[in-house]
C-alpha positions as CSV (number, residue, x, y, z in Angstrom):
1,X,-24.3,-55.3,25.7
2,X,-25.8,-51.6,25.8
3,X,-25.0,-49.6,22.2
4,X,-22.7,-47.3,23.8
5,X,-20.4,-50.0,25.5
6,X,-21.2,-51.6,21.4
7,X,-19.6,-48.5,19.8
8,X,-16.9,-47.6,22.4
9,X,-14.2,-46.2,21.2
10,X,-10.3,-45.4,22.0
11,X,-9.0,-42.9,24.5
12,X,-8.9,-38.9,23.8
13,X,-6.4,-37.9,21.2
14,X,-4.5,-41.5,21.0
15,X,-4.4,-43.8,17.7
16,X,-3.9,-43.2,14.1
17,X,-5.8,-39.5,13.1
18,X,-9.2,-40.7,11.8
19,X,-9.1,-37.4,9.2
20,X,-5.6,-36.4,7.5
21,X,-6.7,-33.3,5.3
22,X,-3.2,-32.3,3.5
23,X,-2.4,-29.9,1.0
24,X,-6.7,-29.4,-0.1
25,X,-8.1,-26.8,-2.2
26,X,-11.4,-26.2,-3.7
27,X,-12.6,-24.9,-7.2
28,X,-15.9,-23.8,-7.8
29,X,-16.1,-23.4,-12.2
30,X,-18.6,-20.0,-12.8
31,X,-19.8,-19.2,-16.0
32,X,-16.5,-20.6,-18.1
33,X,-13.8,-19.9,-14.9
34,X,-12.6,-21.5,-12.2
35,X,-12.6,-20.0,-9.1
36,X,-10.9,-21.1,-6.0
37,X,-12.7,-20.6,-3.1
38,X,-10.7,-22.8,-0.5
39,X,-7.0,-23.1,-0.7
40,X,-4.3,-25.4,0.5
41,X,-6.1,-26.5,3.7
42,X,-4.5,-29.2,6.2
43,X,-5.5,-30.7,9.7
44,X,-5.8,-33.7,11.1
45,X,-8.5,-34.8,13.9
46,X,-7.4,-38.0,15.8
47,X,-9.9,-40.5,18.5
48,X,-11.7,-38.5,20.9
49,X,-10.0,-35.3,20.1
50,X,-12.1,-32.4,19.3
51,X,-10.9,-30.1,16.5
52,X,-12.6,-26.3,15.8
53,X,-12.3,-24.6,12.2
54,X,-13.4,-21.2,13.3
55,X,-14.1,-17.9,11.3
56,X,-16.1,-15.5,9.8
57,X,-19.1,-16.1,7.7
58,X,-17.3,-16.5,4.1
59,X,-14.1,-18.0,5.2
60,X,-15.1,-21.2,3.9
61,X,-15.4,-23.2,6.8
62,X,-18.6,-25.1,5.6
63,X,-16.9,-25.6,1.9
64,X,-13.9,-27.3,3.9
65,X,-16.4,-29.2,5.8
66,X,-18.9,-30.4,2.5
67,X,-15.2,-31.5,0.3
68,X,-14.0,-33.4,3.4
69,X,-17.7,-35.0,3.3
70,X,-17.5,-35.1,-0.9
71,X,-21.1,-33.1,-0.9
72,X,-19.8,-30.4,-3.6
73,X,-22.3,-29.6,-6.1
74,X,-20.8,-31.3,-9.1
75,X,-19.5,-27.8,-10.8
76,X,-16.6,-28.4,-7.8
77,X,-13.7,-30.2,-8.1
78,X,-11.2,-31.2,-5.1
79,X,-6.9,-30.7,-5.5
80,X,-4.9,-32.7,-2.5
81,X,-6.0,-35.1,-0.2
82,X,-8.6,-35.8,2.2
83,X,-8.0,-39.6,4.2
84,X,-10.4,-41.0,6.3
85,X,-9.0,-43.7,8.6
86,X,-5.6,-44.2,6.4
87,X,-8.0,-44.2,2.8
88,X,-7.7,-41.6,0.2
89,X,-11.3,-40.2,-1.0
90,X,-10.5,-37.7,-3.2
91,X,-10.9,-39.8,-6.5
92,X,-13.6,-41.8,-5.4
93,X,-17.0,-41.6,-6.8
94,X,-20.7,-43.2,-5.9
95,X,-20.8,-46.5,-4.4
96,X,-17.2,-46.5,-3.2
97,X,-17.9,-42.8,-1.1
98,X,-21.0,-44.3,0.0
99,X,-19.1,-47.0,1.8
100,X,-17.6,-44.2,3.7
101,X,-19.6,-41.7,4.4
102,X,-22.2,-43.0,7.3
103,X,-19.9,-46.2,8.3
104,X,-17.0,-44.1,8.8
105,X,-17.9,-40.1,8.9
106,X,-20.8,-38.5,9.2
107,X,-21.5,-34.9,9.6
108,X,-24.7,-33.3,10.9
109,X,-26.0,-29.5,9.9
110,X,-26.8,-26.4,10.8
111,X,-30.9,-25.7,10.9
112,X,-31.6,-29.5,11.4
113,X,-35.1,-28.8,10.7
114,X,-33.8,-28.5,7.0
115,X,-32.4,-31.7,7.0
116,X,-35.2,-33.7,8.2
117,X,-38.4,-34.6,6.0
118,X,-41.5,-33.3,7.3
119,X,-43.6,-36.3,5.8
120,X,-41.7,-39.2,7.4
121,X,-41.2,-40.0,11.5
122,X,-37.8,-38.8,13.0
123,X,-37.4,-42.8,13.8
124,X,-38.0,-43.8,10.0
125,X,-35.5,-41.3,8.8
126,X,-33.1,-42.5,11.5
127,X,-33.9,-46.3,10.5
128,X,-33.3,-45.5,7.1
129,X,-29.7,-44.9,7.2
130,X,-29.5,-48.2,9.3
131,X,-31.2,-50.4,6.3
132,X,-29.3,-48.2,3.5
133,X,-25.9,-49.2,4.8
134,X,-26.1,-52.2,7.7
135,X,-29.2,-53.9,5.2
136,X,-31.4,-55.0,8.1
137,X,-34.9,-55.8,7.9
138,X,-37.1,-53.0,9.2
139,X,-37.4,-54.4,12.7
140,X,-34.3,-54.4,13.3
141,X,-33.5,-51.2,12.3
142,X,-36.8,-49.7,14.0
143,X,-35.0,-50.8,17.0
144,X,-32.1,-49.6,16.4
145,X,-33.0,-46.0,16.2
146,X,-35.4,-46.1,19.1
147,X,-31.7,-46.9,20.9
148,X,-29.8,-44.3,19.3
149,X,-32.5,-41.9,20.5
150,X,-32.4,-43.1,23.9
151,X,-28.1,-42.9,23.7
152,X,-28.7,-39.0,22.1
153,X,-30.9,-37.9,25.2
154,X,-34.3,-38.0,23.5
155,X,-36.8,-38.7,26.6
156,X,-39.3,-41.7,25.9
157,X,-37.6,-42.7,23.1
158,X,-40.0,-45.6,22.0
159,X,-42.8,-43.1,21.9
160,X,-41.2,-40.4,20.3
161,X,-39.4,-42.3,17.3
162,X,-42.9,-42.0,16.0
163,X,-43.4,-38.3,15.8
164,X,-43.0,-36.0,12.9
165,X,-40.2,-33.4,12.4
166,X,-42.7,-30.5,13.4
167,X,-43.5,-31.6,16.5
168,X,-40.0,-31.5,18.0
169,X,-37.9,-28.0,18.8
170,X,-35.1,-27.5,17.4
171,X,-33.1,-29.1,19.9
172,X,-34.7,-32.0,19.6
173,X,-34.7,-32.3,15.7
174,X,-30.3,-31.5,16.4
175,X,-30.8,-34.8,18.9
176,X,-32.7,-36.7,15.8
177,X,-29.9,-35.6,13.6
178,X,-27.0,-36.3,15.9
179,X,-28.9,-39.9,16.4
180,X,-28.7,-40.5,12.6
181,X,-25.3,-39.5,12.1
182,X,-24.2,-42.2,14.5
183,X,-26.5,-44.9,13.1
184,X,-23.9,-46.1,11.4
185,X,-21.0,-45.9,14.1
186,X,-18.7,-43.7,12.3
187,X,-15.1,-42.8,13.7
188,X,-15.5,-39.4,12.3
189,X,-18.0,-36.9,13.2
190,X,-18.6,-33.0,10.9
191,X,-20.6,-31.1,13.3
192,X,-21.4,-27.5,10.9
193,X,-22.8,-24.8,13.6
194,X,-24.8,-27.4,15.2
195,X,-26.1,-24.5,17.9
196,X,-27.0,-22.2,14.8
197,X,-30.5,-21.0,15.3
198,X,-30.7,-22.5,18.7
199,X,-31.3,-20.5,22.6
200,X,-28.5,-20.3,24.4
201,X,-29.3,-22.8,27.0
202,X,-30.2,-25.5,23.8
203,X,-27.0,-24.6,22.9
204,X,-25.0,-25.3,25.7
205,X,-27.4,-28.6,25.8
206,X,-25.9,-29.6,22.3
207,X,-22.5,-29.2,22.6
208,X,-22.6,-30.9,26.0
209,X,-24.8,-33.9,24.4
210,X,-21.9,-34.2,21.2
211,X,-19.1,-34.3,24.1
212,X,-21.1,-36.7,26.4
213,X,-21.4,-39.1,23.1
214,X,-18.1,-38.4,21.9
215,X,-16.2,-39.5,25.0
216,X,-18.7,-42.6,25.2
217,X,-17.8,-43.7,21.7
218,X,-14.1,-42.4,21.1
219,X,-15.5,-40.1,18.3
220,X,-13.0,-38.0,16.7
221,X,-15.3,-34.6,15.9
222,X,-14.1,-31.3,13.4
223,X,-16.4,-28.7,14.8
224,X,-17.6,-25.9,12.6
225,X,-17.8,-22.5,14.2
226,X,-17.5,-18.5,14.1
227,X,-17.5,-18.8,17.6
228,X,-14.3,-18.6,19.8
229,X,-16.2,-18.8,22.9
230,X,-17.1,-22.3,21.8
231,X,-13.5,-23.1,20.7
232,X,-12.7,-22.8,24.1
233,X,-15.5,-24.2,25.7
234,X,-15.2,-27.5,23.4
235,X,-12.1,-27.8,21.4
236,X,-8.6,-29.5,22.0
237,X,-7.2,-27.7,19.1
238,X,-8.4,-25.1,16.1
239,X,-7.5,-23.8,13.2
240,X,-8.8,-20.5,12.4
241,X,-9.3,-19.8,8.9
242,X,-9.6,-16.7,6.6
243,X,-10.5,-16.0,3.2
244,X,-10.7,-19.8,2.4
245,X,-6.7,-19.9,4.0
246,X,-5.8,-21.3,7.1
247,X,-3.8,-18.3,9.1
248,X,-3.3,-19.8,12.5
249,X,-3.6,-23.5,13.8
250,X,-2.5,-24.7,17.4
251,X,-3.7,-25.8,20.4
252,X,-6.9,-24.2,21.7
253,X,-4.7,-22.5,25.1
254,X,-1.7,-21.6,22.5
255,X,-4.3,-19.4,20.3
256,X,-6.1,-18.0,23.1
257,X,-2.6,-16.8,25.2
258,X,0.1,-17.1,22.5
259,X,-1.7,-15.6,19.9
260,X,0.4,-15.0,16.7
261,X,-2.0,-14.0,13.8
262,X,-3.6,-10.5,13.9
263,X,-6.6,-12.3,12.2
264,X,-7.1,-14.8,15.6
265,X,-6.4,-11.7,17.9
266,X,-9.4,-9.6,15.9
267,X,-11.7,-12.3,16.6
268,X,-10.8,-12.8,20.5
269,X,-11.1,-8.7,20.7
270,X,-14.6,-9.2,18.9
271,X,-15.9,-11.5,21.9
272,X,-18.6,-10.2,23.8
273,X,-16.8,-9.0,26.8
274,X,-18.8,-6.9,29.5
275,X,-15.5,-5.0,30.9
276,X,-13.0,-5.0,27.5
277,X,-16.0,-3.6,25.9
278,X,-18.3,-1.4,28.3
279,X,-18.8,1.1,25.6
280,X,-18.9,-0.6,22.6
281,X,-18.5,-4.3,20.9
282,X,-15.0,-4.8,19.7
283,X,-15.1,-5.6,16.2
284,X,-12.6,-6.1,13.0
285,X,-12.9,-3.4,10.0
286,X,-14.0,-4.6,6.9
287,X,-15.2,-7.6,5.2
288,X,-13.7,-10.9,4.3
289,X,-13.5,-10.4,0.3
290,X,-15.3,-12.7,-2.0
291,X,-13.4,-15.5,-3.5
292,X,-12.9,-13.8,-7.3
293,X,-11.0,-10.9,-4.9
294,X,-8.4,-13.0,-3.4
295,X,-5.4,-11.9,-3.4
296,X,-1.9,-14.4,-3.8
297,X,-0.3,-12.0,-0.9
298,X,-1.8,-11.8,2.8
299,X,-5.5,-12.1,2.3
300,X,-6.6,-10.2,5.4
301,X,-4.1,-7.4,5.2
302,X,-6.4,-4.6,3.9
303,X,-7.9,-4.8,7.4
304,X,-4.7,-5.9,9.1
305,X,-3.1,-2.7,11.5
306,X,0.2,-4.4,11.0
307,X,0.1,-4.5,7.0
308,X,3.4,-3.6,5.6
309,X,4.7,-3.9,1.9
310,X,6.4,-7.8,2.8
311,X,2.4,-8.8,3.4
312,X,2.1,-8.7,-0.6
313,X,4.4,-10.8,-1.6
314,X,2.9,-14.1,-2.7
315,X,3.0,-17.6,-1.5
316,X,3.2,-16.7,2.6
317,X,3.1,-20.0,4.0
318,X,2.4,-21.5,7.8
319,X,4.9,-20.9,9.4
320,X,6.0,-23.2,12.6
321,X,6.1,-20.8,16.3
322,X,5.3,-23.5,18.5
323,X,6.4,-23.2,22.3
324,X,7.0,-26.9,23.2
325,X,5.8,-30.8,21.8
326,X,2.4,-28.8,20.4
327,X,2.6,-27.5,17.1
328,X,1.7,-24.2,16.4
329,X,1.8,-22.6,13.0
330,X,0.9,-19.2,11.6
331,X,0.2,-17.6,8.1
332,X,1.8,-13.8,8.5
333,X,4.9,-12.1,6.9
334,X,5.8,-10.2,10.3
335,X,5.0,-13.3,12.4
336,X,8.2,-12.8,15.1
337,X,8.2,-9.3,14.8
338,X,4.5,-7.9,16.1
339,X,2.5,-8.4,18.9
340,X,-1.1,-9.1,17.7
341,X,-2.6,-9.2,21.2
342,X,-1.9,-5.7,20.6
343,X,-3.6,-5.1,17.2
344,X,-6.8,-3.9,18.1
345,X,-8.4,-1.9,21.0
346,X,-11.7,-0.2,21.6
């Protein structure tokens, strides 16, 4: 039996969700304060299905991403819950997490090259993970990476388990890292801007690799992004956060052509766009605010061309506009009563 018909997995988007995330927010303590930096987050990612968290740099995507994983510097704590295949995490500490993380979700980073130790071979650090959590002798494990390699696209795989870190592109080391992150056969894979740092073409090489494996092994995968382009390239469903908030969630085609956040629609006018933008790159005004700016009221109105007085009023919840058996749900005061495909032009 190859690995991959070893690790197959369940159709696309059937079964129980692999990752319930419900009601999660994130402190970080500075100095003698608590800050929150990520508030009342929820999504689920089921079998095979893709799901996007998309936004700017400082929306708290990667935060989301490292308490789902339990990687939080220990000056974090976690509110809500975070399940994994049906089992709560938050609570768990040490040996209990580490009976999760690897066997059942995995997450792989941006700038691989980071990740990977430049004194030990890519196969060693692959094998590793194999004897830390499946306790095989070392020959078994070598093996075993040399055939995650060969599954992740790594050409000669027997010869290049033994290379070092620097003699790989960064392509390559995202291929090593991918490669470890499935040692383990996890249900769950956190891909954080996997294509960060990387040429276009490796990108597009990347994401097609994580969706060749991912339909091989039933993966269910929460893709980290700022990019919508690869939201719709990639992703079943998104949510598209703000200011460490959640302000639209839905089905990739409802946020691309049912649009109902002014946030989502600044980001699809931001998209390089060759005719929408001859003259100049669409872009949103401002900046997302640090977290010890946040406001209790509409986060993004202050760049927000539909802001009215009713955007300041605390606790604005999602708010349920689905069209049809697809939820769809939206965090604005005026959702119903604006068009946002309307809120910017050039």
């Amino acid at each position: 039996m190859t690995l991959a018909q070893e690790l197959s997995g369940p159709a696309a988007g059937t079964g129980d969700p692999v990752l319930e995330v419900s009601g999660m927010s994130v402190d970080i303590r500075i100095d003698r304060d608590w800050v929150r930096i990520v508030e009342d987050v929820s999504l689920t990612v089921r079998p095979g299905e893709t799901v996007g968290l998309v936004g700017e740099s400082g929306s708290g995507k990667t935060v989301t991403s490292l308490a789902i994983m339990h990687l939080l510097p220990p000056n974090a704590r976690i509110h809500g819950s975070v399940r994994v295949n049906g089992r709560e995490l938050v609570g768990l500490r040490g040996r209990e997490l580490d009976r999760i993380r690897g066997p059942e979700m995995a997450m792989i980073f941006q700038e691989p090259r980071r990740s990977l130790n430049p004194a030990f071979t890519v196969g060693d650090q692959v094998a590793e993970s194999v004897r830390r959590h499946r306790r095989t002798d070392r020959r078994t494990a070598w093996r075993r990476a040399v055939e995650l390699f060969d599954l992740v696209g790594i050409p000669d795989p027997g010869r290049r388990a033994s290379a070092y870190p620097h003699e790989f592109s960064g392509g390559m080391c995202q291929r090593v890292m991918l490669a470890m992150a499935l040692a383990c056969e996890p249900q769950l894979l956190i891909a954080d801007e996997p294509t960060t740092a990387l040429d276009v073409t490796v990108q597009r090489q990347v994401l097609a690799l994580i969706g060749e494996v991912q339909e091989r092994l039933g993966l269910g995968v929460l893709l980290i992004t700022h990019d919508l382009g690869v939201v719709a390239e990639v992703c079943d469903r998104a949510a598209v956060m703000y200011a460490g908030r959640i302000s639209e969630q839905g089905p990739v085609t409802d946020l691309f052509d049912r649009t109902a956040h002014p946030y989502t629609a600044g980001l699809l006018h931001a998209m390089p766009d060759p005719v929408r933008h001859a003259d100049r790159m669409g872009s949103i005004p401002g900046m997302v605010p640090p977290p010890d700016q946040f406001v209790d009221g509409c986060r993004f109105a202050p760049r927000c061309p539909f802001a009215a007085d009713e955007c300041a009023a605390p606790g604005i919840a999602l708010r349920d506009v689905s069209v049809g058996a697809h939820e769809h749900t939206v965090r604005c005061a005026r959702s119903g009563e604006i068009r946002p495909a309307e809120a910017f032009h050039d």
